[in-house]
C-alpha positions in Angstrom: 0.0 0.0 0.0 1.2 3.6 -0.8 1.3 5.9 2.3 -1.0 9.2 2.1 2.1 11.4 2.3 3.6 8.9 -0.8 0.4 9.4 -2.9 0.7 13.0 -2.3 4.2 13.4 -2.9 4.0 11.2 -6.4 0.8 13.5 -7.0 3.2 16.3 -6.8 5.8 15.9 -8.9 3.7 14.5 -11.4 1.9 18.3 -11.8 5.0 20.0 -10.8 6.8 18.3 -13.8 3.9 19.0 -16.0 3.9 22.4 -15.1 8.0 22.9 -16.6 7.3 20.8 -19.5 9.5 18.3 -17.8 8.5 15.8 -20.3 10.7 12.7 -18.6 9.4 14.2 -15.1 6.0 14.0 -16.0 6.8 10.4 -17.4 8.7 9.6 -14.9 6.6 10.4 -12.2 3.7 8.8 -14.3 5.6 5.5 -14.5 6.3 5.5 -10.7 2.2 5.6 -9.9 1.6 3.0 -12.5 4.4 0.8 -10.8 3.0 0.7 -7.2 0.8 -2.5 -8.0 -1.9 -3.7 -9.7 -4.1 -1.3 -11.9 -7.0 -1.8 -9.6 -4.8 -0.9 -6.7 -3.8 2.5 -7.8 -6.3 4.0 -10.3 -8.7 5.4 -7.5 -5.9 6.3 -5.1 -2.9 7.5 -7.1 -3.8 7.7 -11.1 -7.2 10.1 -10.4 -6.2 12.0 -7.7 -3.1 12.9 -9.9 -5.2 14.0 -12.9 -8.0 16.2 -10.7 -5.0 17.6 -9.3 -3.5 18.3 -12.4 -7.3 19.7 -13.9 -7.1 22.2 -10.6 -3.4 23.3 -11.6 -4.7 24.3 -15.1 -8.1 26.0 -13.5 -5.8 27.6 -11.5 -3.3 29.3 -13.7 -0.3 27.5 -12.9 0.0 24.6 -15.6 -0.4 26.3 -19.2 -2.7 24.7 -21.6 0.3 23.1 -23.7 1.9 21.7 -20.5 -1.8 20.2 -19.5 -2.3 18.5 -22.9 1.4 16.9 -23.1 0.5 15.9 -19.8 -2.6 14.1 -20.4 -1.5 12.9 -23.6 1.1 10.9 -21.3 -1.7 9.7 -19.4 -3.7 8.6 -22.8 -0.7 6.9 -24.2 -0.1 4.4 -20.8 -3.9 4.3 -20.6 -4.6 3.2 -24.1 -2.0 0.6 -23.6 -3.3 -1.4 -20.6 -6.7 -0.8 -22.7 -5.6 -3.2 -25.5 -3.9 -5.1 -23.4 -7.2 -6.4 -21.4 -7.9 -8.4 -24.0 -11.6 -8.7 -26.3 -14.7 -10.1 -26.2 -16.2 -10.9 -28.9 -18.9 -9.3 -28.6 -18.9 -5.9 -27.1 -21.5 -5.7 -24.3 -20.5 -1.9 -23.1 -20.1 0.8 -24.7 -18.5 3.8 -23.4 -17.7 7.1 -24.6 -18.6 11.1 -23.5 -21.7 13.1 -25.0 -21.5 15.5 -28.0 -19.5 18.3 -27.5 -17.8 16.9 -24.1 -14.2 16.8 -24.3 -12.1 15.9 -21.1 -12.1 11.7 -21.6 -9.2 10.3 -19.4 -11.7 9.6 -16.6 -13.8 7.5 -19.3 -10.7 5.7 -20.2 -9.6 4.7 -16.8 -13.1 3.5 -16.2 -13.2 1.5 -19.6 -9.7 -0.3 -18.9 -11.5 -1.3 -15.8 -13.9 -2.8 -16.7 -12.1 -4.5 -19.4 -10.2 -5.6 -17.1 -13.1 -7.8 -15.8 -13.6 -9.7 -18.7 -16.3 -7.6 -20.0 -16.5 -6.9 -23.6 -16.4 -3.3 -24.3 -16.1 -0.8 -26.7 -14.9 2.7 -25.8 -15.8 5.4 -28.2 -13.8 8.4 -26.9 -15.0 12.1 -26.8 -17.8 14.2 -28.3 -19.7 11.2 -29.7 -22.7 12.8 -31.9 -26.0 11.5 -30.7 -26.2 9.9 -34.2 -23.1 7.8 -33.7 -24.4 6.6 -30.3 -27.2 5.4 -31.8 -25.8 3.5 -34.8 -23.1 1.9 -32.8 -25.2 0.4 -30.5 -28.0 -0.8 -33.1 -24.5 -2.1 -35.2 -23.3 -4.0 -31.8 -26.7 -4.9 -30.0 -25.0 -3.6 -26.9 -26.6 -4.4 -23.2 -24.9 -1.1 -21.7 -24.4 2.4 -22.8 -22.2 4.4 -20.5 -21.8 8.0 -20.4 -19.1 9.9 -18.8 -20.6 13.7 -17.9 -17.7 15.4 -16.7 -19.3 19.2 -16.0 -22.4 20.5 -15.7 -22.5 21.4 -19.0 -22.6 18.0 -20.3 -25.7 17.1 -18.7 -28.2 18.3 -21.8 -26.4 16.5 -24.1 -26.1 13.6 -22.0 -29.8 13.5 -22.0 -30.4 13.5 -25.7 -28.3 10.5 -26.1 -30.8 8.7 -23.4 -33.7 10.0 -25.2 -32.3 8.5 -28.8 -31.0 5.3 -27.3 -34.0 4.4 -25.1 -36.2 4.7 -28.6 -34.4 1.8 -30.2 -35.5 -1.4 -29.8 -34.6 -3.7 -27.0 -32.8 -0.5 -25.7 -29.7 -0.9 -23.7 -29.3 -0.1 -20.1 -27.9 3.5 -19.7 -25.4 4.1 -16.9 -23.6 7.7 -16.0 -20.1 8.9 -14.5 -18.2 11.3 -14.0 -17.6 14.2 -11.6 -21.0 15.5 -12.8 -23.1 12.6 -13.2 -24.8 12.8 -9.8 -27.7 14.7 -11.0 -31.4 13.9 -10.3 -32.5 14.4 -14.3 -30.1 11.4 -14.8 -32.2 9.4 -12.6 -35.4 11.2 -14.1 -34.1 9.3 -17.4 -33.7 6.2 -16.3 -29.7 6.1 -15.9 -28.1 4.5 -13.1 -25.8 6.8 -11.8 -22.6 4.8 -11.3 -19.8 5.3 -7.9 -17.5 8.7 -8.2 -14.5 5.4 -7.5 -13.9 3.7 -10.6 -13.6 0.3 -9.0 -16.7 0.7 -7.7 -18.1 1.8 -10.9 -17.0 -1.1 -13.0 -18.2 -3.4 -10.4 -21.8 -1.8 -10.9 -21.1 -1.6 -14.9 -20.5 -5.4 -15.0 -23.7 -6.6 -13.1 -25.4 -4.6 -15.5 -23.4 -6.3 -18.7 -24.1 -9.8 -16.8 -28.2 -9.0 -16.6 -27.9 -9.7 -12.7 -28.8 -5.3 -12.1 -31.6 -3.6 -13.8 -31.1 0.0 -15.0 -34.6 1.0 -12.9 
């Protein structure tokens, strides 16, 4: 287990670095979280408290907009990797992926590696997925799960008119939600499950509903 002053200190130099353009720092630091056990052990605890910390940096004015984008693209590159490296399924029963216009999609990614991790079969979209697209991938895939990542509150309306357009095709999928802005009670209103803010917990809840042992009411 990693100590809380550990976690912080990695936490740390992993904005600190970001914030120079230290690129080996940043990947450095990055390589030291991802090397503290398994995946499950330290995406909750190390990996998302070092990108929320990085997001307030930014907010904050003291990472530049550059330095945050080679940052997270450091983050997408180690992400992406474990993601292929779970394995397929055949037969994709999740998909995952952020609502039109929504952007910020490392969160999404942890979550799908997750859950791929699990032996579920999932296919993750990315960002700003047209409402369109949503539709015709999960008519194309006759996926059980949609999952939506709603990262700010500004998300939400789009968020919703995926729901609407997926819960008119037939034998529509259960809809699930995360994301630091998910927690809303027009979610619930359209019959998402609002998944836990811990991704463990979240992929846990995402693969009962893949298995058809959780309904999405």
């Amino acid at each position: 287990d990693v100590s809380h002053a550990e976690a912080a200190d990695l936490v740390t130099r992993f904005v600190d670095s970001a914030a120079v353009m230290d690129i080996a720092g940043t990947g450095a630091a990055l390589d030291e979280i991802f090397a503290r056990g398994s995946y499950e052990a330290i995406v909750d605890d190390l990996l998302m408290p070092a990108l929320i910390a990085m997001g307030q940096a930014w907010v904050d004015g003291r990472v530049d907009v550059a330095a945050e984008h080679a940052a997270s693209a450091a983050v997408h590159r180690r992400l992406s990797a474990l993601y292929e490296a779970a394995g397929t399924v055949a037969e994709p029963l999740v998909v995952i992926g952020l609502p039109p216009g929504s952007r910020h999609e490392l969160g999404a990614l942890a979550f799908a590696v997750a859950l791929r991790r699990k032996g579920v079969g999932v296919l993750y979209l990315g960002p700003d997925v047209p409402v369109a697209s949503w539709v015709h991938v999960i008519e194309q895939n006759r996926a059980r799960v949609a999952i939506m990542s709603v990262v700010q509150d500004v998300d939400r309306v789009s968020a919703l008119e995926v729901a609407e357009a997926l819960r008119d095709i037939g034998g529509s999928p259960a809809l699930a939600v995360g994301g630091g802005s998910s927690d809303w009670a027009g979610a619930q209103e359209a019959g998402m499950v609002v998944l836990p803010g811990r991704i463990n917990e979240a992929a846990a809840v995402a693969a009962r509903l893949a298995n058809g042992t959780m309904t999405s009411s």
